[in-house]
N, C-alpha and C positions, 0 to 999 in steps of 0.2 A: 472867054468864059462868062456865064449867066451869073447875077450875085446871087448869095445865097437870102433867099427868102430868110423871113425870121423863125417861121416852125421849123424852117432846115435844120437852122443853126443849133433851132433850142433840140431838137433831136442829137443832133455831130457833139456839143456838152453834154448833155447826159448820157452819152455811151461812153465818153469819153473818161467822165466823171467814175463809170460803173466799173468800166476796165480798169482803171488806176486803182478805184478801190479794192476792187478783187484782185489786181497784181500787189497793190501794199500786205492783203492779206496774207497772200501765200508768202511773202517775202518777210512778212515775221512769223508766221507756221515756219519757213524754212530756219530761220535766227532761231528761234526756241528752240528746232531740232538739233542743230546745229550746236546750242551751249549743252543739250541734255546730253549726248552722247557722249560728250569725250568723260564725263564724269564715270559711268560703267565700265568705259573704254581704261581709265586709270586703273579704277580696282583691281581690274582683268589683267591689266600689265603685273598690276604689285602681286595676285596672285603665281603668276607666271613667274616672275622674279623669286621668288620664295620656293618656287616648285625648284627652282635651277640652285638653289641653294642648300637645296633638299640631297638631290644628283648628286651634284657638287661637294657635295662628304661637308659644305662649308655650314652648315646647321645638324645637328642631330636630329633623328627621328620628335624626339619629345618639347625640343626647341621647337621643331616646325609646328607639330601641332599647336602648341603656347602662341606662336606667331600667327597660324593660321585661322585659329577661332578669335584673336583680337580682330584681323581684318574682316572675316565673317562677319561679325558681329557691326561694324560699320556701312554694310551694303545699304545701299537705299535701293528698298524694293522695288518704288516707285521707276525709279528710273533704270534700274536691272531689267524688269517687266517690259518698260518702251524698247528698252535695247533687244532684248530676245524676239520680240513680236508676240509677247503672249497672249495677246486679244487675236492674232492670228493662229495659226497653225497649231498652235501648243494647246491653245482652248478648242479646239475644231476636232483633235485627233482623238477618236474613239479608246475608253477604257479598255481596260481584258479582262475578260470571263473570270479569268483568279490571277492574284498577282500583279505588280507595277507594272505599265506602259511604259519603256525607258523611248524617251524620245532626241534622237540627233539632230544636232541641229550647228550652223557655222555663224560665226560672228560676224555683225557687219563689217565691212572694210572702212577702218578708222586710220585716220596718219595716227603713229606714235604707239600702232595696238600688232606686235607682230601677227606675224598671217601663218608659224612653224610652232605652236603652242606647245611647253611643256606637258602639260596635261592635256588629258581628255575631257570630255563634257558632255552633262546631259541631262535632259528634265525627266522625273519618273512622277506618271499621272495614277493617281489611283481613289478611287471613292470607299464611302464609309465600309470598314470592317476587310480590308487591302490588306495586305504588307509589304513591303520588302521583307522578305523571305530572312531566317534565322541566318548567317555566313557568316565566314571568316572571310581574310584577304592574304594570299601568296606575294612576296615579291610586294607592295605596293601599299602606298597610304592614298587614304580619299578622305573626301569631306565632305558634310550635308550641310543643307540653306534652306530653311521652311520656308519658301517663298509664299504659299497659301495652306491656310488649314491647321486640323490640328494633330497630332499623334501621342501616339505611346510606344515611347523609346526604350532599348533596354541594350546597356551595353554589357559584353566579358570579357575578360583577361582570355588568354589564349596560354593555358601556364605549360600542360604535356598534349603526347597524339602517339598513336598509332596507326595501322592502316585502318584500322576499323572505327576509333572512337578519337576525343578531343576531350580532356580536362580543363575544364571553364571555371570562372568564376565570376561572378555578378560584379560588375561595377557600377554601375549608371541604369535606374529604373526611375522613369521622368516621364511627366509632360513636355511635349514637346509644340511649341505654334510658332504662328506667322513671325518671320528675325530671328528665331533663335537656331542653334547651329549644332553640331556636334564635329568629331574627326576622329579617325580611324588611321593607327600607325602599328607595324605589324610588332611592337613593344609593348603597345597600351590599345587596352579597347578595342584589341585586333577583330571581336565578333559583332556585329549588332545586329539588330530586327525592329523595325519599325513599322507598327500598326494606325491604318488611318481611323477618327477617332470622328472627324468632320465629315458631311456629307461627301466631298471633295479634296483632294489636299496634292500638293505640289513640290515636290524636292527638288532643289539644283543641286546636281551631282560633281563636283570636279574627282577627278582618280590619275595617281602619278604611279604609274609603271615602273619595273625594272631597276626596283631601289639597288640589288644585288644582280648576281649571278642568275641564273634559272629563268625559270616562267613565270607568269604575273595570271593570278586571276582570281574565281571565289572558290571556297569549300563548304557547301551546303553541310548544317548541322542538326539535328533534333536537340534543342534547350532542354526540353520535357525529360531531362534522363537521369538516369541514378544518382544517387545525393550520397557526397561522399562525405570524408570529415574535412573541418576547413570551411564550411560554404561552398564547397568544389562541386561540379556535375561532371559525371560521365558522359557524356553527350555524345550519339550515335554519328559517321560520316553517314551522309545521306546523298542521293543524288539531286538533281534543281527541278526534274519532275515530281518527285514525292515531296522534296522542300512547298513545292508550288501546291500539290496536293493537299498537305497538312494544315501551310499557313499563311497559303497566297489570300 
C-alpha cells in the first residue's frame, strides 16, 4: 500500500471528524426523543388507568371526573404536542366548511404505554367562529384538553327528556384557552358546546364508552329553547345536520 499523502490524510480527518459529529448529533436528537416520550406516554397510561377505574364500578361517575380534570390539568402541552405529531398531520389536515374536524390518530409504540386503550381519542381542528356542536352524551363520559386556542364554553345539567325535547340547565359559561380542561359524565355537565373564539383552536378529545347497559354516543340539542322556571331550558332533540347547520 501507497502512504497516505498529507492532503489525503487531512481530507480521511475531516470527514471523519464530520461523520462523528453528525452521528453525535442524531444520537442526542435520538436521547432527547427518547427521555420526551415516555413522559406523555405516563399521562396516557394514568389516563387509561382511571378510565379502567371508571368501567370498573371502582370510582364513581363524579369521582372520575374530580380525578380526571386533576390529571388534565397537569399535561405538558409541549411534550403531548411532540407525542401526537402535531406539527405533522394534525396541522396539515384541512378544516370544514362548518363544524369540528375530529381527527384519529394512534399513539406511538412506547414500552409501558398499552397498545388495547380504554378509551378512544381524538383531536378536533376548527377555526375562528367553529363549534363543537350543542350535545349531550349516551352511555359515556369524555373530556377536553385545549391543546391550542381559545373558546367559549358552556356547560348543562342534563336533569329530564323526552323523545322530542331535553330539560337543561346552565352549569358552566367560561372562557376556555390553551391547558385548561373540562369533563363530561352523564350525572354532571352531561351537554356542552364549545365555540372557537381564536383564529384557530385545538381540542384533545379522550371518550369512555359503555359506562352501562345500552349504546354509547351524542344527542344533538338546540340550547336556544324555551326558558322554563328554575334556570331550566326546554331544549329541542335535533339531528347532527341541523346541529352542524345552526352552530357548526
Amino acid at each position: 500500500m501507497s502512504p497516505i499523502n498529507r492532503r489525503d490524510f487531512a481530507k480521511t480527518t475531516v470527514g471523519t471528524l464530520v461523520t462523528y459529529s453528525l452521528l453525535n448529533t442524531l444520537f442526542r436528537q435520538e436521547l432527547f426523543s427518547a427521555e420526551i416520550k415516555p413522559v406523555a406516554a405516563q399521562w396516557i397510561k394514568d389516563i387509561d388507568e382511571l378510565g379502567k377505574d371508571l368501567k370498573g364500578a371502582k370510582l364513581s361517575q363524579l369521582q372520575w371526573k374530580e380525578q380526571c380534570e386533576k390529571l388534565f390539568a397537569q399535561a405538558d402541552l409541549k411534550d403531548l404536542m411532540k407525542f401526537v405529531d402535531f406539527g405533522g398531520r394534525i396541522s396539515s389536515t384541512p378544516f370544514r366548511e362548518k363544524g369540528e374536524r375530529p381527527i384519529r390518530f394512534k399513539f406511538p409504540e412506547v414500552e409501558g404505554l398499552p397498545t388495547n386503550l380504554i378509551f378512544g381519542h381524538q383531536i378536533f381542528k376548527l377555526k375562528k367562529g367553529q363549534s363543537v356542536v350543542p350535545h349531550g352524551h349516551n352511555n359515556m363520559a369524555t373530556a377536553f384538553l385545549i391543546m391550542k386556542g381559545e373558546f367559549h364554553g358552556k356547560h348543562y345539567d342534563r336533569l329530564e327528556e323526552s323523545d322530542s325535547h331535553m330539560i337543561i340547565k346552565p352549569t358552566i359559561d367560561a372562557k376556555f384557552t390553551t391547558g385548561e380542561c373540562s369533563t363530561v359524565t352523564q350525572v354532571k355537565d352531561n351537554v356542552h358546546w364549545f365555540k372557537t373564539e381564536s383564529d384557530e383552536g385545538y381540542i384533545f378529545n379522550i371518550h369512555i364508552l359503555g359506562l352501562n347497559a345500552g349504546s354509547s354516543g351524542r344527542v344533538y340539542v338546540d340550547p336556544k329553547g324555551e326558558k322554563i322556571s328554575g334556570g331550566r331550558i326546554r331544549a329541542r332533540k335535533i339531528g347532527a345536520a341541523e346541529a352542524t347547520n345552526l352552530y357548526g
